[in-house]
C-alpha positions, 0 to 999 in steps of 0.5 A: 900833697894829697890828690883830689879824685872826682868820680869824672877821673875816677877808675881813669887810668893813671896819667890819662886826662880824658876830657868828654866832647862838646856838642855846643859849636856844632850845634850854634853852627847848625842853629845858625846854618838853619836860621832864616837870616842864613837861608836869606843871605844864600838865596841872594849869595846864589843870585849873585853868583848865577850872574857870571853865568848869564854875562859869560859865554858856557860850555856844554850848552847845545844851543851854541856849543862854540861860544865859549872857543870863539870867547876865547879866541875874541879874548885871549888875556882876560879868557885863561883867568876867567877860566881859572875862576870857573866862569865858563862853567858857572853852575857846574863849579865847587863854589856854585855847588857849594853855595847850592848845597848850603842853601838846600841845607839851610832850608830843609833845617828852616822850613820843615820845623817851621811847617810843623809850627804852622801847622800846629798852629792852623789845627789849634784852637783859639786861646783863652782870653787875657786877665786884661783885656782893657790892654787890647785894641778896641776894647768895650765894656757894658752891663746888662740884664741878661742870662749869661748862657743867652749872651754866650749863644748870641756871641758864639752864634754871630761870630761863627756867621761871620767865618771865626772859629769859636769856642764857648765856656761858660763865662766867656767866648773865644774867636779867631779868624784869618787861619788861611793866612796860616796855611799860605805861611805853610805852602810858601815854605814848602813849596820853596823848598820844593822848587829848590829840590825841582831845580836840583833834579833837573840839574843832576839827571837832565840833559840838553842836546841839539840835531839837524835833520834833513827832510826825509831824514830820521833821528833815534835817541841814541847818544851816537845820533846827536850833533851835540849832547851836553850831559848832567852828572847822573844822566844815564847815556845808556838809557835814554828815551826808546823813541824816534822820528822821521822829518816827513815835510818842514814848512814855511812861509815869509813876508812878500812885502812891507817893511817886514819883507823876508821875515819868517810868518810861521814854520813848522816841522810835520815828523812821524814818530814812535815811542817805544814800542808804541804806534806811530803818530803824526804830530807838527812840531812849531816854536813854543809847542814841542813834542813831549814824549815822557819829558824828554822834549824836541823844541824846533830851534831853526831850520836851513836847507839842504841841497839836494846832490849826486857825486860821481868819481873818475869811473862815474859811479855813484860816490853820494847822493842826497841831503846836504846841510848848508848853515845859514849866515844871514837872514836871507839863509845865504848858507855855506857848507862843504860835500865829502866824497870819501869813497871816490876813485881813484882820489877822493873828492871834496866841494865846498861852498855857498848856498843862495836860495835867491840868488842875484848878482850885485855889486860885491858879487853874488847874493841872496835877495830873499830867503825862500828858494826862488832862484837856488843857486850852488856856487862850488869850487873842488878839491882832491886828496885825502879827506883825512877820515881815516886817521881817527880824528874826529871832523866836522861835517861842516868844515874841511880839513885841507891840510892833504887837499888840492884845489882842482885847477883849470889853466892855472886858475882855481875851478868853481863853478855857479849851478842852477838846479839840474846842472852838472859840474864837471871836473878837469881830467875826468876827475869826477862830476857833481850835479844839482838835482833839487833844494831840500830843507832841514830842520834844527831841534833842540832835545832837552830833558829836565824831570824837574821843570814841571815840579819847579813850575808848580812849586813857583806857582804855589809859592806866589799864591801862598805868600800872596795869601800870607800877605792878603790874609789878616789873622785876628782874635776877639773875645767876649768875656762875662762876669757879675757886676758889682750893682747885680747883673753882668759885666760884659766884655769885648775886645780884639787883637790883630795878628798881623801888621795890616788893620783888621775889618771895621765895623768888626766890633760895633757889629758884635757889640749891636748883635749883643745888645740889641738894634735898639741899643747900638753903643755909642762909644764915646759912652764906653768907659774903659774897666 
């Protein structure tokens, strides 16, 4: 048998059979990846997917960092599944990334050669005509006695009055109109694009938190400072915004009658703040004006009170005094709480109970009959012990751990007491006393850092004017085109051809037909013949 050698497996070594790589699945894999179709079937694939996240409750979200537990507890067989599948945590799960991340690819590879396209395509110039124009959508055709070079002039002179681009030969006049339509093409690419980078950033670098502050209270950026603090997967903990403010005064006012009777009219949450090392300013936070300090924004989210306390222990020293935060439960801003005395001796001491700005006593017992503080009442009942602080668990300032409390009992029974403001509540034993000095309020901010909004909310904008102008715009071509006529003279002819859908102007082609001829010799169409 004689063997056959190529020059491919010449000077190979023997034995080996070496087969060179093919690029042709990668790139009928990127062709597809980057063709529109794909990029239209992500986009729809991501607002699918971004529904579990506003059916389900999320976790890391500031505004109510408990609902996804209180899902769980409300839900106990379905919760562990949704679980697995990623639905508490719907915008930060591999398959939402995953599809995100396709999608951001397919269009960097569809839109940016597509723009170069576009933009070739509003600098060029318009084309030649057509061999046969008699094919094209209102086309006309006439002798005349007239110079060449003087119809040339009158077309390209009318055409460019009417906003056309032109270019004028010799024998003909090239024109075309509706370039812009081309440009909003190119914004509402770009600017898609753009508003799918905005999101991106401020998905990667953002964060969100939340902090109650009492009146006369002051908060600085510091991640030790927030009540919750939720994150994104670069933002930078150590380098927040250098800033921080002091809630001088938080105002409100509500209905006194009509069927709105008790809803909140306005409020609003007058802070001194510095930024940096800047100069303090005075500025009044209200519901959609927040105060923005390098985009790092405080949005005022709710508000509550605080009553006003002083705790004394068994040697009736000052233990604690000041602010407390009751959370409201209903729209009357009934609210309940809890008050830690850790420092109290010779035990620690511990009150927990409700707040009634209004307070009034109906059938089921006391309420609050309006939610401003007209008649403040603390209604609390006392424990000693230990408070549990010291174990290192972390606790609520909210709730109670009374897992090494003792309620405080008087002849059997659990102590509590109703205190209207100046009254003092006076534990058995002279175990301590707690006394009512005044009502204070507090206010909810919502802090949230996201560089990419403002790039976002631009992009969307020029988004929607750029496809409105693509969809308003009609692009078109029109040419006049001269030669002899076979009797002496010349042949002149006009025709047009529409680049989009919609129907070009009327009245388009009769007026460069009269410009041409003359007003005394307006064409009757129906006497045009075709050539």
């Amino acid at each position: 048998m004689t063997e056959v050698k190529t020059k491919a497996t010449e000077g190979a070594p023997a034995g080996s059979a070496h087969t060179p790589p093919s690029w042709g699945w990668l790139r009928w894999a990127w062709r597809n990846l980057t063709s529109m179709r794909t990029a239209v079937i992500l986009l729809a694939l991501l607002a699918l997917a971004a529904i579990p996240g506003s059916i389900f409750p999320q976790r890391n979200v500031a505004s109510d960092p408990a609902a996804v537990f209180n899902y769980m507890e409300e839900n106990p067989r379905i919760s562990p599944w949704l679980d697995r599948l990623g639905m508490f945590d719907v915008y930060a799960s591999p398959w939402f990334a995953a599809i995100y991340v396709l999608l951001l690819i397919s269009m960097t590879g569809c839109v940016l050669p597509r723009s170069r396209r576009l933009w070739q395509s509003v600098r060029s110039a318009p084309p030649p005509a057509p061999r046969n124009l008699a094919r094209l959508e209102d086309h006309r055709t006439w002798d005349m006695r007239q110079e060449p070079a003087a119809v040339i002039a009158v077309a390209a002179a009318h055409l460019r009055r009417k906003g056309f681009r032109v270019v004028a030969t010799g024998e003909e006049v090239r024109a075309e109109r509706g370039y812009l339509r081309e440009v909003g093409n190119l914004a509402f690419h770009l600017s898609l694009l753009v508003f799918l980078v905005g999101i991106a950033a401020g998905k990667l670098v953002g964060f969100e938190g939340r902090v109650a502050v009492a009146e006369g209270g002051t908060f600085a950026n510091d991640l030790s400072q927030y009540d919750a603090f939720s994150p994104s997967a670069w933002t930078d903990v150590d380098d927040l915004e250098p800033l921080s403010f002091t809630l001088e005064e938080f105002d409100v006012s509500y209905q006194t009658s009509g069927p709105n009777l008790g809803q909140p009219t306005e409020f609003a949450a007058r802070v001194d703040y510095r930024a940096g090392s800047g100069e303090e300013q005075t500025v009044t936070i209200e519901p959609n004006h927040p105060l923005n300090v390098n985009e790092t924004k405080f949005f005022l989210t709710g508000n509550g009170y605080a009553p006003l306390v002083t705790v004394r222990d068994g040697r009736d020293k000052v233990v604690f005094t000041g602010p407390v935060l009751f959370l409201p439960l209903d729209t009357s801003y009934a609210s309940d709480g809890v008050i830690k005395a850790p420092d109290a001796q010779p035990t620690q001491l511990a009150f927990e109970g409700f707040f009634l700005p209004t307070a009034d006593v109906g059938s089921q017992g006391p309420y609050s009959m309006f939610p401003d503080a007209l008649n403040p009442q603390l209604f609390l009942t006392a424990y000693t012990g230990d408070l549990g602080l010291g174990d290192g668990v972390p606790q609520s300032v909210f709730t109670l751990d009374k897992d090494e409390l003792t309620q405080v009992r008087r002849n059997g029974q659990p102590f509590s007491q109703a205190l209207s403001v100046g009254e003092t509540m006076r534990l058995p034993g002279d175990q301590g006393t707690l006394t009512f000095d005044g009502v204070s309020r507090f206010a909810n901010f919502q802090i949230a850092y996201d560089p990419g909004k403002e790039i976002t909310l631009v992009a969307a904008v020029v988004l929607l004017v750029g496809l409105t102008t693509s969809l308003v715009i009609r692009r078109r071509r029109l040419w006049v085109r001269l030669r002899p006529a076979e009797g002496g003279g010349t042949l002149v002819e006009v025709a047009r051809y529409s680049l989009t859908r919609r129907e070009p102007p009327p009245n388009e082609i009769e007026q460069l037909v009269a410009a041409l001829r003359g007003p005394d010799l307006i064409p009757d169409p129906s006497k045009d013949a075709p050539a």
